[in-house]
Structures are given as C-alpha cells and as structure tokens.
C-alpha positions in Angstrom: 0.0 0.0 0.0 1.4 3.3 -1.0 1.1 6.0 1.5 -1.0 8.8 0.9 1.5 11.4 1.6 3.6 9.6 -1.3 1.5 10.3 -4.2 1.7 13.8 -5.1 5.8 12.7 -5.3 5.1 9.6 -7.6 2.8 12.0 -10.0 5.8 14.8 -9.9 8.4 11.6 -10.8 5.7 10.8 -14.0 5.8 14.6 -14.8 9.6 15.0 -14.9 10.0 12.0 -16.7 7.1 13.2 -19.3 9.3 16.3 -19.9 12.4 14.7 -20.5 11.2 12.5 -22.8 9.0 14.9 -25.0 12.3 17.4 -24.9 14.7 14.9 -25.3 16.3 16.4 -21.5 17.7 13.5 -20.2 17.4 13.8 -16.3 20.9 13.2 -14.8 19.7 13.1 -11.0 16.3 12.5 -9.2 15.9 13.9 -5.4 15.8 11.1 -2.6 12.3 11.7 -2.8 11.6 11.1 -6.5 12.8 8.4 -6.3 11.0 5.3 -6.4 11.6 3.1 -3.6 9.2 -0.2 -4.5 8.3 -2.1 -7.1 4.7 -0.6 -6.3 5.6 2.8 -6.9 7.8 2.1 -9.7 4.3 0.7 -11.5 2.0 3.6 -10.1 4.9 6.2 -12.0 4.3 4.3 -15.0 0.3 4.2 -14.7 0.8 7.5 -14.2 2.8 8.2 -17.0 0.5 5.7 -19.5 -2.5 7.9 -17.6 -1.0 11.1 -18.8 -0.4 10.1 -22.3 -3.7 8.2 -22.4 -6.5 10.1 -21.0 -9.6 7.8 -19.9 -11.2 6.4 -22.9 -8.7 7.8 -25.4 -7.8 4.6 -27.3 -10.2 1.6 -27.9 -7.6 -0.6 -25.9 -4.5 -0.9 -24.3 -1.6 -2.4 -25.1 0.9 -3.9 -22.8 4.7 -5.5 -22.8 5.5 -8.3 -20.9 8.9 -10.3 -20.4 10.3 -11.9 -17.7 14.3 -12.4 -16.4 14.5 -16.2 -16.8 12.1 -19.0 -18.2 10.6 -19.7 -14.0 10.6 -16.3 -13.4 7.8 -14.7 -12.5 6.4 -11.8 -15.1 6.9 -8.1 -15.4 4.4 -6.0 -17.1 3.7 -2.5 -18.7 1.3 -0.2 -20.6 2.5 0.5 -24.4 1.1 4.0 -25.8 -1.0 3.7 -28.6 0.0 6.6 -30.3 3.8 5.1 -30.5 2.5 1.9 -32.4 2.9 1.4 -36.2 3.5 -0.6 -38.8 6.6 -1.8 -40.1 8.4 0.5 -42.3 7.7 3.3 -39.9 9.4 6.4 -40.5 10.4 8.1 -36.6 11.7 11.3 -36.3 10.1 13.1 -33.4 12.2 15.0 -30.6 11.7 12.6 -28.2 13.4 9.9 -30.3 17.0 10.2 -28.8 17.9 7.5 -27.4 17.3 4.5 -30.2 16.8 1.7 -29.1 16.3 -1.6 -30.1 14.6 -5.1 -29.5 13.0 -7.5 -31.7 10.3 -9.2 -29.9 7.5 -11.4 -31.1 3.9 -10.1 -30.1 0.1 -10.9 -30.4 -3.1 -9.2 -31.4 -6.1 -10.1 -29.1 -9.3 -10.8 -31.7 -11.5 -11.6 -28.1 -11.7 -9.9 -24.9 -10.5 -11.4 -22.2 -12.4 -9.6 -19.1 -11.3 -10.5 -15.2 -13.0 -13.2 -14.2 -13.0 -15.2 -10.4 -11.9 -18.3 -12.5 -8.9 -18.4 -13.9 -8.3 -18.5 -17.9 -7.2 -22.0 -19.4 -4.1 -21.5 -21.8 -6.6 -22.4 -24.3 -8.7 -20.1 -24.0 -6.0 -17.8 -24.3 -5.4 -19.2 -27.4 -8.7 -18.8 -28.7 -8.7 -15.8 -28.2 -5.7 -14.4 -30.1 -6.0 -13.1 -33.6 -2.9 -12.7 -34.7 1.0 -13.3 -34.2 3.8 -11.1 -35.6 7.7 -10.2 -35.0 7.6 -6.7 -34.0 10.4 -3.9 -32.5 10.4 -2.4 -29.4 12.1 0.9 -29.7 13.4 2.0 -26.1 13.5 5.7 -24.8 14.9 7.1 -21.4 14.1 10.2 -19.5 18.2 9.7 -18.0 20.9 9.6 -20.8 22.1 6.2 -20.3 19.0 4.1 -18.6 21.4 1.1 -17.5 23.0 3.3 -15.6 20.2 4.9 -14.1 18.4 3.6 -10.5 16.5 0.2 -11.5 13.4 1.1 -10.1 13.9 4.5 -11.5 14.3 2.7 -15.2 11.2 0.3 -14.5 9.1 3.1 -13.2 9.7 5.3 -16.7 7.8 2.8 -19.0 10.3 0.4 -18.4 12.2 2.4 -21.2 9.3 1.6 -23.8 9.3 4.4 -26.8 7.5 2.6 -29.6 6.2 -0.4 -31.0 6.7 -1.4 -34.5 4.9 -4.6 -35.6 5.4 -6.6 -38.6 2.7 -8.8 -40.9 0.8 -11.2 -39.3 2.1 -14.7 -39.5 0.6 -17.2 -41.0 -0.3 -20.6 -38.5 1.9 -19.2 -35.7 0.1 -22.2 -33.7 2.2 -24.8 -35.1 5.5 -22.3 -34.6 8.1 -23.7 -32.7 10.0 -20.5 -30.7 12.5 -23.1 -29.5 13.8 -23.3 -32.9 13.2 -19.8 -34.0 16.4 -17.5 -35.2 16.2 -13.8 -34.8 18.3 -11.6 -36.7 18.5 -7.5 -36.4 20.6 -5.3 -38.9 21.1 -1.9 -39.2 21.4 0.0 -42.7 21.8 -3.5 -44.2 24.7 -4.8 -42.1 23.8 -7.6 -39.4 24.2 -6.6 -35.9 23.2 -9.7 -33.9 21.5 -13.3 -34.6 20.3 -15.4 -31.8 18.4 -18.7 -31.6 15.8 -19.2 -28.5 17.3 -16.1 -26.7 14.3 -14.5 -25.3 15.4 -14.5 -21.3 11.8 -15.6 -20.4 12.2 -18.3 -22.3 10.2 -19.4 -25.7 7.0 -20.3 -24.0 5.8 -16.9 -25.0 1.9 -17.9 -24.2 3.1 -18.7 -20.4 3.0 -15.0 -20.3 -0.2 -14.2 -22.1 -1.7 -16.4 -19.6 -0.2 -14.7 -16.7 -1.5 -11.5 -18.4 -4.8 -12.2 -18.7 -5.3 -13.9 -15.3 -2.4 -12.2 -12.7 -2.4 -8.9 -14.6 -5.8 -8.5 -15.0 -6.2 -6.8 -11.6 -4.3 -4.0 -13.0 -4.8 -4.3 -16.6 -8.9 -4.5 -16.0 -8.6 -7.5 -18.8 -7.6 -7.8 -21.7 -9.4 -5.9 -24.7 -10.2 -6.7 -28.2 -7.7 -5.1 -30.3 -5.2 -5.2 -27.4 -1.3 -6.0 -28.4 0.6 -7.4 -26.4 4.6 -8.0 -26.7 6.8 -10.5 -25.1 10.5 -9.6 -24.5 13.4 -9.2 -26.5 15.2 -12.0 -28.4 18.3 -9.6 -29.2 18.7 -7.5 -26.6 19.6 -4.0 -26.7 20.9 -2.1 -29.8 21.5 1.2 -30.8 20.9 3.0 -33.8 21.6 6.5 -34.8 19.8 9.2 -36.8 19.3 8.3 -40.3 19.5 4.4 -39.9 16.9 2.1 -41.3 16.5 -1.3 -38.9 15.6 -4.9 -40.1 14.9 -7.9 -37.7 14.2 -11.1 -38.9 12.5 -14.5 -37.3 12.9 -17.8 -39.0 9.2 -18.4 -39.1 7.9 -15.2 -37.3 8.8 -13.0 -40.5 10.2 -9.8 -40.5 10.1 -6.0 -39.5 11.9 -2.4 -40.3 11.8 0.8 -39.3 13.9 4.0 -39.9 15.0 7.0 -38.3 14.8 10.7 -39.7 
C-alpha cells in the first residue's frame, strides 16, 4: 500500500519524466524523494505516465509488454502507448526519439476480450482468443541519458524504457510455430548486428505470459481488450541506432520487420 503522503511525489516523478522525454532532457539526477523506492511505486509512476499520455477512454484498448528475467521467473508488465505503435516501415523522427533503441520481440493481437473473471483462464482459451501473431520492434527511450546506468526502479518506473512499438505482418499458423527453434536476426542500414536462436530470457513459452497477463495482470490491466497488443521480450537485446538508420529484424518463421530514423 502506497502512502497517501507519497503520491503527489510519484505524480511529480511521472511529470519529470514526461518532460524529458517529449524534450529529449535526459534527467541526470532524481531527489531522494523522486525516487522510487518499490516495485509498487515504480508501477503507479508508470500508470501515471500511461494515464497522462492516455486520457480515460482515449484509445479503444490498451496495449501492454510483458517479459520476464528467466524462463521460471515470475512476469513483469507494462502499458505501451498507442499513439507510439505502427507498422513496419515506420518512419520516426520526433524530438523525443533520442535514445534508439532496439529489441525484436514477437507479439500478439487479441481478436476476443479477455475480461477479469474469479476463474482463472485455461491456456486455451488464451489461445482462442488471439488473432494474430507477428515479430515486432520495441524501440526504447529514457528520460536519463544512459538508462542502464540509471536507478533500476527508476528505469522500470519510466515505462520500463518503452518508446515505440513497431509490428510486422501477421504470421501465418503461428500455432504450429516452434520458438525453440526460431532464429532472430537485427541489422542496421543493411549490415547484421546480432543473430540469436531461443534467446528471449523468459524463455520461448511466449503464451506462459499471455496467460499470466490475462489472469495475474488482469487486476491491474482490468482484462484484456479486443484489439489489445501485447509484446513479449526481447530476443536480441539492446541495440543502438543512430539518426538516419533504417533497422531490419528477422524471425525464421515469425517473419520480418523495419523501421527507420529521420
């Protein structure tokens, strides 16, 4: 339980961040105070934040990123902004685009909603109600010039460093996909930068956390909507483009997605 007298400090932590972000300021110190000193907090910052950028009833449905730190860990979760989603060959070139980061992930569109319910959702279910798979980048922002090097709460609470989504086709019978055996490369202005197989650190039973999502999440998330997108962690890791770059990432089976920077 977060005490009362701490709020009006989270909200002023989601405001500074908001700031250095839209005016590309990174923030090279918080006050004791702004900092965020729980998990908790760290995920009321970012509701804030999401709250901010998405006024009540804004957007027909949220969208979320998941991942976890190993394959029995248990899952992390955040809101994605609907106005940074788009589809592959994106062109970015906003202020707040500074930092450049990079992740292919794999992610799904819900075609069913999945609202909170006392009993808990089967995996099939789950599955029923996803419309579509695709391979997808995460582009990471920071309000604090390098965000590894910033507090760890401090990261989680600024949208866990989430600055855009950028989602490839939809695959075809992504059911019969095995992620075990799925290779991931990401290249920047044509030249290959990093090529994995099975390297997503919460392992490549990616539904184990659309279930938690819809069932553990859904307290916070109020359920999962139709039209809701939900991505799953990265495969590559982090990498760094500069202005001017155009970005590939490939999957085996998943397909492919670019983007490029003004």
């Amino acid at each position: 339980m977060i005490a009362p007298h701490r709020i009006a400090e989270l909200r002023r932590i989601a405001e500074l961040f908001l700031e250095a972000r839209r005016t590309a300021t990174p923030l090279t110190a918080l006050a004791e105070n702004l900092t965020p000193s729980s998990a908790e907090e760290a995920v009321f910052v970012q509701d804030a934040m999401a709250a901010t950028l998405e006024p009540k009833g804004s957007v027909p449905a949220r969208a979320w990123k998941i991942g976890a730190p190993a394959p029995d860990a248990t899952p992390g979760f955040g809101p994605m902004i609907a106005a940074w989603i788009a589809p592959s060959g994106a062109r970015l070139g906003e202020p707040r685009h500074r930092l450049r980061g990079l992740e292919a992930e794999v992610a799904f569109l819900f075609g069913k909603p999945l609202p909170p319910r006392p009993t808990p959702y089967t995996r099939e279910e789950v599955i029923d109600a996803i419309e579509s798979c695709h391979p997808a980048i995460e582009e990471l922002e920071s309000a604090f010039p390098v965000p590894a090097e910033a507090p760890k709460l401090a990261s989680m609470a600024d949208l866990g460093v989430h600055g855009g989504f950028i989602y490839g086709p939809a695959v075809a019978n992504w059911q019969s996909i095995d992620f075990a055996q799925e290779t991931v490369t990401l290249a920047i202005d044509g030249v290959e930068q990093v090529r994995r197989t099975a390297s997503n650190s919460a392992g490549t039973d990616l539904l184990r956390m659309l279930v938690y999502l819809a069932n553990e999440g859904a307290t916070r998330t109020g359920g999962l909507e139709k039209g809701s997108w939900v991505t799953t962690g990265s495969w590559t890791g982090n990498t760094f483009a500069t202005a001017g770059q155009s970005v590939e990432i490939g999957f085996t089976r998943v397909g492919n997605a670019l983007l490029r920077f003004a």
